[in-house]
C-alpha positions, 0 to 999 in steps of 0.5 A: 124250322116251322117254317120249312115244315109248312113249305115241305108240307104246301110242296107235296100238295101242289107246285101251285101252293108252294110257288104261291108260299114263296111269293108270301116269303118275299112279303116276309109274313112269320110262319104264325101268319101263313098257318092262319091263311085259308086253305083256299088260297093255297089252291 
């Protein structure tokens, strides 16, 4: 469930973000290691 908090909360910053978060998905990284990524990579 945490995890689709974080895809709902990258969704409604940018399309960017939450296309980039669906490329991290495909590397399988658990939520903990998603949360720990800089805001940066997410612009």
């Amino acid at each position: 469930k945490g995890r689709e908090e974080t895809v709902c909360q990258l969704k409604s910053i940018s399309p960017t973000a939450f296309n980039h978060l669906r490329d991290l998905q495909r590397l399988e990284l658990d939520s903990n290691q998603l949360e720990s990524l800089p805001e940066a990579a997410f612009q």
